[in-house]
TIMIFI-442598 format. One record per residue (C-alpha): residue number from 1; residue in three letters; x, y, z. Coordinates in steps of 0.5 Angstrom, whole numbers. Layout:
<nodes>
<node><k>NUM</k><r>ALA</r><xx>X</xx><yy>Y</yy><zz>Z</zz></node>
...
</nodes>
This chain:
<nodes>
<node><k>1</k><r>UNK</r><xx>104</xx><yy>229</yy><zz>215</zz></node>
<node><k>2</k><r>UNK</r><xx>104</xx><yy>229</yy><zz>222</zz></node>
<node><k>3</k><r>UNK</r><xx>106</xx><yy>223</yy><zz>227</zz></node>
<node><k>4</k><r>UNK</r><xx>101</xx><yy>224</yy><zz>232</zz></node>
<node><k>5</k><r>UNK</r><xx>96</xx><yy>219</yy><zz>234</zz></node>
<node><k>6</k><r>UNK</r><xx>89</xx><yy>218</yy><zz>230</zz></node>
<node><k>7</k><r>UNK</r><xx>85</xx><yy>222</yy><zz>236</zz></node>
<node><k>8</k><r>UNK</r><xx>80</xx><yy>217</yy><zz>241</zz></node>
<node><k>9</k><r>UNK</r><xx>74</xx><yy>219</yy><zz>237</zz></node>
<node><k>10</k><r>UNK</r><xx>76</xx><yy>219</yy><zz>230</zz></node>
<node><k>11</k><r>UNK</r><xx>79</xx><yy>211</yy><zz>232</zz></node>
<node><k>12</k><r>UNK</r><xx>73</xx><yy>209</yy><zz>235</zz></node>
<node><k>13</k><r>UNK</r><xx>68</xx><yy>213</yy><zz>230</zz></node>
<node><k>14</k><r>UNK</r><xx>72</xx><yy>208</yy><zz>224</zz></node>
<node><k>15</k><r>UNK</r><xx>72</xx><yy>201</yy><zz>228</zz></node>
<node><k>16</k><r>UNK</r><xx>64</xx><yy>203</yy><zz>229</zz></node>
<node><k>17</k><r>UNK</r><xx>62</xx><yy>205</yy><zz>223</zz></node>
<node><k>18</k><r>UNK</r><xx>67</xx><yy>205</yy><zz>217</zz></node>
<node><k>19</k><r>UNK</r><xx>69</xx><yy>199</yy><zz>214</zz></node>
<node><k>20</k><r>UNK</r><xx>73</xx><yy>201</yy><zz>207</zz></node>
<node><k>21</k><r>UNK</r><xx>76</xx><yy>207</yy><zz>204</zz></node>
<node><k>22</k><r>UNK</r><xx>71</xx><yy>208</yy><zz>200</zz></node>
<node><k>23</k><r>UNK</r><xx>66</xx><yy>209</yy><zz>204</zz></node>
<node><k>24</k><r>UNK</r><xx>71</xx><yy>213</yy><zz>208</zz></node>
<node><k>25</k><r>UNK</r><xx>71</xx><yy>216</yy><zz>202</zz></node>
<node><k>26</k><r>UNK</r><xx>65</xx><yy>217</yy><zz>200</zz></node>
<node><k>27</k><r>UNK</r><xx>62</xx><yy>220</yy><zz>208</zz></node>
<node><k>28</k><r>UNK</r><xx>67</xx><yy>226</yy><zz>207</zz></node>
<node><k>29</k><r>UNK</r><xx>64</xx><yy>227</yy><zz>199</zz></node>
<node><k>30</k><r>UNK</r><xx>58</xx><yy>228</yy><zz>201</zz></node>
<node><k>31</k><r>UNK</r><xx>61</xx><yy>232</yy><zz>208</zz></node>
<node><k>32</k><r>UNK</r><xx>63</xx><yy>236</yy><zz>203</zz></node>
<node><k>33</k><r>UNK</r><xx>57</xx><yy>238</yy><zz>200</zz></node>
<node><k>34</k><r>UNK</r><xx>52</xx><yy>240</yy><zz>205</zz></node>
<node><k>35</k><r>UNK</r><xx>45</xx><yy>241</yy><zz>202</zz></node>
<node><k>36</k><r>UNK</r><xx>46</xx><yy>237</yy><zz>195</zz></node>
<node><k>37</k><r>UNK</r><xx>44</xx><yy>230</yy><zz>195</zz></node>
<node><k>38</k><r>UNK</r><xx>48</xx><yy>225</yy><zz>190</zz></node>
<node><k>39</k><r>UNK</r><xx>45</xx><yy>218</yy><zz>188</zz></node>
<node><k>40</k><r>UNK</r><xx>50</xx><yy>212</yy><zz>188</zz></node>
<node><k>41</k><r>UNK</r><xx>52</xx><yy>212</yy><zz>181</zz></node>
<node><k>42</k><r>UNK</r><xx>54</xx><yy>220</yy><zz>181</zz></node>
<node><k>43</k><r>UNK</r><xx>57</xx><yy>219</yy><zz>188</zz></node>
<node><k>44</k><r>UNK</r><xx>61</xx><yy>212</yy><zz>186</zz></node>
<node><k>45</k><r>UNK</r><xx>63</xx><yy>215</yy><zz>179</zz></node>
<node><k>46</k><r>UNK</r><xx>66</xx><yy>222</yy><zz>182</zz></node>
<node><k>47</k><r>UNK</r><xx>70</xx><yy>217</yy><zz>187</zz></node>
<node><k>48</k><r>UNK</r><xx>72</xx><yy>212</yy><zz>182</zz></node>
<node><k>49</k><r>UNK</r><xx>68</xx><yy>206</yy><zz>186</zz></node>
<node><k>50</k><r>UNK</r><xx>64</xx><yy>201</yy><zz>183</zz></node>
<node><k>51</k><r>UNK</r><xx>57</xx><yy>202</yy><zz>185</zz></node>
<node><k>52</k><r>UNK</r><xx>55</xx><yy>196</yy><zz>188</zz></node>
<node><k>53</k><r>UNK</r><xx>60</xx><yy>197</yy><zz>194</zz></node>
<node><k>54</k><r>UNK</r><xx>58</xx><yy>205</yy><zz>194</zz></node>
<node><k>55</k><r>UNK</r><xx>52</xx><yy>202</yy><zz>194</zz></node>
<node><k>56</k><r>UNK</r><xx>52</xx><yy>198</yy><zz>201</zz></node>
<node><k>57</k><r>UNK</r><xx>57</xx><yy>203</yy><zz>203</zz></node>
<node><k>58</k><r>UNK</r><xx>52</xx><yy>210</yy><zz>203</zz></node>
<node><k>59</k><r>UNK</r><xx>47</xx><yy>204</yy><zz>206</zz></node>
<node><k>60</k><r>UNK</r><xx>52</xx><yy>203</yy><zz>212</zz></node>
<node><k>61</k><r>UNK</r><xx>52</xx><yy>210</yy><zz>212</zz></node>
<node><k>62</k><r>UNK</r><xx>44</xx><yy>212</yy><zz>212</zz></node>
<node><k>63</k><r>UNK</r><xx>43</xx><yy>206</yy><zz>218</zz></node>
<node><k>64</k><r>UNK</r><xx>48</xx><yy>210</yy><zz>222</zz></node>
<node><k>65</k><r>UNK</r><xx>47</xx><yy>216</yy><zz>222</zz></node>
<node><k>66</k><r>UNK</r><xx>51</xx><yy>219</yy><zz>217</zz></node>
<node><k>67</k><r>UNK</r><xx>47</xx><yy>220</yy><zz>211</zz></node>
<node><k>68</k><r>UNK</r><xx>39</xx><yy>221</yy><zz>210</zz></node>
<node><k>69</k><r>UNK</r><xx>36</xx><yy>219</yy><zz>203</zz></node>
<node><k>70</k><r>UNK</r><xx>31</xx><yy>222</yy><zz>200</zz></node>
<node><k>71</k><r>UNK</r><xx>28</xx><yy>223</yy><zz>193</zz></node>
<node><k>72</k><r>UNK</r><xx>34</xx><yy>225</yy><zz>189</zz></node>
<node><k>73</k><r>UNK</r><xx>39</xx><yy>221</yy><zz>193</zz></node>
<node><k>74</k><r>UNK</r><xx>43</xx><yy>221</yy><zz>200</zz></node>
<node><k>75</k><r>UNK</r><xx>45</xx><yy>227</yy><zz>203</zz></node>
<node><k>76</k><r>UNK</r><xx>50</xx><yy>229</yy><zz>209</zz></node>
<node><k>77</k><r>UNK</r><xx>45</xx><yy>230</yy><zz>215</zz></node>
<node><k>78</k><r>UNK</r><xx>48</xx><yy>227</yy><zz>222</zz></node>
<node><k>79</k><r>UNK</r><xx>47</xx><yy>230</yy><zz>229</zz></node>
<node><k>80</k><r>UNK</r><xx>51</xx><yy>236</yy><zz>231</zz></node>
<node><k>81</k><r>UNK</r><xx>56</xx><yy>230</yy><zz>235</zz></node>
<node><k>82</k><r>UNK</r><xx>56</xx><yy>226</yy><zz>229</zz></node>
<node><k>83</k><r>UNK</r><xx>58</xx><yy>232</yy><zz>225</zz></node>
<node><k>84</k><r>UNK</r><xx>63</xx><yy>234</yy><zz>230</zz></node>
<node><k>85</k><r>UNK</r><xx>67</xx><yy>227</yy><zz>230</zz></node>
<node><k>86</k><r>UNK</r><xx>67</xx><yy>227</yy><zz>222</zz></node>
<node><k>87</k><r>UNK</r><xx>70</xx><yy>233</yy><zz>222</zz></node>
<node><k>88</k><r>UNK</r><xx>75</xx><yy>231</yy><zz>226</zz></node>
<node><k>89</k><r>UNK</r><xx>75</xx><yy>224</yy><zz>221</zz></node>
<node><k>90</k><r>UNK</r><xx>77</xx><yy>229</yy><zz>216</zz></node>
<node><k>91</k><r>UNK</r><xx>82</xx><yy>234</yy><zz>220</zz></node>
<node><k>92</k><r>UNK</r><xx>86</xx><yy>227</yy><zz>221</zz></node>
<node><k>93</k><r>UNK</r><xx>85</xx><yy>223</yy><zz>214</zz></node>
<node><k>94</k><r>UNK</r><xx>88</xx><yy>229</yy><zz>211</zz></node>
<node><k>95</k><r>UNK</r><xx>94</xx><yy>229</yy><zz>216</zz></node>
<node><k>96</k><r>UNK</r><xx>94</xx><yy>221</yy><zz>217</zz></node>
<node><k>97</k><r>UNK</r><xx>92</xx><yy>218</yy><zz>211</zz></node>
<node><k>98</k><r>UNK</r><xx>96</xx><yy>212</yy><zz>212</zz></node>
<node><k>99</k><r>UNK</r><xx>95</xx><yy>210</yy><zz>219</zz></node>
<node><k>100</k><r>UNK</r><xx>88</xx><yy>211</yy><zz>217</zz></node>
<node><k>101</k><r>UNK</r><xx>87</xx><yy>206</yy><zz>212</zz></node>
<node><k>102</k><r>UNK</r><xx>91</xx><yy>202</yy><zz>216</zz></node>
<node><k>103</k><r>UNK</r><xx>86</xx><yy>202</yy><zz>222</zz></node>
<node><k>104</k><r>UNK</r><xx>81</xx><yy>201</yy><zz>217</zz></node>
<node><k>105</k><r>UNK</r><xx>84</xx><yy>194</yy><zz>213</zz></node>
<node><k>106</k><r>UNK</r><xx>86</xx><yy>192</yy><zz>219</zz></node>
<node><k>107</k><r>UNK</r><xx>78</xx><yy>192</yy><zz>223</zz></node>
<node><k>108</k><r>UNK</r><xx>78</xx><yy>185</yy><zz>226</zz></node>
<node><k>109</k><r>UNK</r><xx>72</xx><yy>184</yy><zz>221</zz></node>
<node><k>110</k><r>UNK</r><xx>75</xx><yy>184</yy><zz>216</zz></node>
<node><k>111</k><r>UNK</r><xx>82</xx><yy>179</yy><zz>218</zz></node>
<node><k>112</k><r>UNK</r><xx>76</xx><yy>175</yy><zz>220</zz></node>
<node><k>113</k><r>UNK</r><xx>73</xx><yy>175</yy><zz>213</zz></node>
<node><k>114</k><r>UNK</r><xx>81</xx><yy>174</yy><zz>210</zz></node>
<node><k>115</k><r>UNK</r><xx>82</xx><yy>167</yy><zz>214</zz></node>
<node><k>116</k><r>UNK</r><xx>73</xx><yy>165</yy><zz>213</zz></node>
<node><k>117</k><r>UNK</r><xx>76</xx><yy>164</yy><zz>205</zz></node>
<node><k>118</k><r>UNK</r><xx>80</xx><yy>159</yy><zz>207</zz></node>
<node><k>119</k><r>UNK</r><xx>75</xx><yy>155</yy><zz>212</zz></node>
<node><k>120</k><r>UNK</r><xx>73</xx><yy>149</yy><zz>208</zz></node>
<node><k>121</k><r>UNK</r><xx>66</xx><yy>147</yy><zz>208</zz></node>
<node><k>122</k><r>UNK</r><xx>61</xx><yy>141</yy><zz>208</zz></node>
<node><k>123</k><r>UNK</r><xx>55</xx><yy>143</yy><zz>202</zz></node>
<node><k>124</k><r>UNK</r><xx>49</xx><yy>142</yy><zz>206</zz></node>
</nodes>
């Protein structure tokens, strides 16, 4: 593995857009099979997600950009500038696995979802 940074684009790609491994995941799935379309549950069985998460991550993923649903599923269907940032996403999951995953738990989104568990609140 290789100790350069995640590069620019892929970093900002990830703070944007990518809010869990397994939406990570499943982008690069369905990347990696261009032309076939995949409904949630296949998708969340061949990547050992449950489907309610893959559910909202492939809908995540339709209203950037990323992914297209049609009549059989979601497909892998983005501009070529998309297309060109998640390739480099992928190039730099394989060789930085772990600083990835650390980017994306540490979002501030989701440190900010962690402490609201701890919030007390008046029932109105």
């Amino acid at each position: 593995m290789s100790h350069e940074p995640v590069p620019e684009d892929v970093r900002g790609l990830i703070l944007r857009h990518i809010h869990s491994v397994a939406q990570l995941e499943a982008l690069l799935f369905l990347r990696g099979r261009p032309g076939e379309s995949w409904d949630v549950e296949q998708i969340a069985k061949r990547l050992y997600a449950p489907a309610a998460e893959m559910a909202a991550a492939v809908a995540d993923l339709c209203s950037a950009g990323f992914l297209r649903r049609d009549a059989a599923g979601f497909r892998y269907e983005c501009s070529p500038a998309q297309q060109a940032t998640v390739e480099r996403l992928a190039t730099a999951y394989a060789r930085h696995l772990i600083p990835i995953t650390h980017l994306i738990h540490g979002k501030p989104r989701n440190i900010t979802a962690f402490s609201d568990a701890f919030k007390f609140r008046r029932d109105e």
